[in-house]
C-alpha positions in Angstrom: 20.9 -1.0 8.4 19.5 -4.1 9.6 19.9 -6.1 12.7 19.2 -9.8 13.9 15.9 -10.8 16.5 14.8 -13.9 17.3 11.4 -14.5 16.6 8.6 -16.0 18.9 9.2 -19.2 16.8 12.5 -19.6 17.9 13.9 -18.5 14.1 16.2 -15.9 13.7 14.8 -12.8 11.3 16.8 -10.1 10.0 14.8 -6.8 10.5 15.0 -2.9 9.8 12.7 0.0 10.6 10.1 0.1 7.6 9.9 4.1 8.4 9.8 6.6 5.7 9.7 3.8 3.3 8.3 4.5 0.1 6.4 1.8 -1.4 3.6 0.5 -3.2 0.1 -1.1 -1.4 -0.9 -3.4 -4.5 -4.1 -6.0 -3.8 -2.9 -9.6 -4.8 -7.3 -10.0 -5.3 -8.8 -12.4 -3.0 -6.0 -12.8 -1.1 -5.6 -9.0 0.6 -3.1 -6.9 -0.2 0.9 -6.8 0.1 3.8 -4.1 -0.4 5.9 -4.0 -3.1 9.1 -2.1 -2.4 11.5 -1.1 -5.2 15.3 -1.5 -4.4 18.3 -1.1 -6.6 18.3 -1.6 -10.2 14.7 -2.3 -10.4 14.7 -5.1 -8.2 11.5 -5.2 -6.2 10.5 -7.0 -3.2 7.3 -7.9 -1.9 6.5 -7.7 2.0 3.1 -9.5 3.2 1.3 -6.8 6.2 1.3 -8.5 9.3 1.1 -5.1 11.0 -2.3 -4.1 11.8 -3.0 -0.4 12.6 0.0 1.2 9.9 -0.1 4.9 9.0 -0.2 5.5 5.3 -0.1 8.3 3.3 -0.9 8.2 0.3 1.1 10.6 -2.2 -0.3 9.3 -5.5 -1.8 12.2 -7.6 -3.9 9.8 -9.5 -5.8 8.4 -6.1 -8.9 9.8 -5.4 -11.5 9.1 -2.6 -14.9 8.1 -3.6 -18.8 8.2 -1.7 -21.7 6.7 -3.3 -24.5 6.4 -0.9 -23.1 4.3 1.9 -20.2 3.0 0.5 -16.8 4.4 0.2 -13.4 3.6 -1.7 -10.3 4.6 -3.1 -9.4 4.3 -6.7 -7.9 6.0 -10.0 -8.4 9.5 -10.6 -11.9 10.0 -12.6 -9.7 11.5 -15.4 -7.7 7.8 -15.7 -11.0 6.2 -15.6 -12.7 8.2 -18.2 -15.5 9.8 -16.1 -17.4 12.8 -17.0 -17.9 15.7 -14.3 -21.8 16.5 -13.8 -23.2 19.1 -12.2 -25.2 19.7 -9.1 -28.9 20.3 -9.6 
């Protein structure tokens, strides 16, 4: 259910609470990243993130966390990137 605000500019903006949505984060490259939300009958919609300290959890069982000296990421498992295991010596 959605309601009607006026915005700082003056326009009027139809809004909803975004909570317990499920969506997508997807990285449009240089320019950051937006979320793709999936409606009905396939229909998606894209959101830019204005908000600036959202919760995520991320429930993708392909995601996996990543340390390499310093540096730290988030990316496909190592089993959809074709890495091999090797073992501590």
């Amino acid at each position: 259910m959605s309601d009607l605000y006026k915005l700082t500019n003056g326009k009027i903006a139809e809004v909803e609470s975004a909570q317990n949505l499920k969506c997508m984060l997807l990285s449009s490259g240089s320019n950051g990243f937006f979320i793709r939300v999936q409606g009905k009958g396939n229909v998606f919609e894209d959101f830019d993130i204005a908000h600036c300290d959202m919760n995520i959890m991320i429930i993708d069982t392909l995601a996996s966390i990543y340390r390499l000296d310093d540096k730290k990421w988030i990316d496909h498992s190592p089993d959809v990137l074709g890495l091999k295991m090797v073992s501590y010596s």
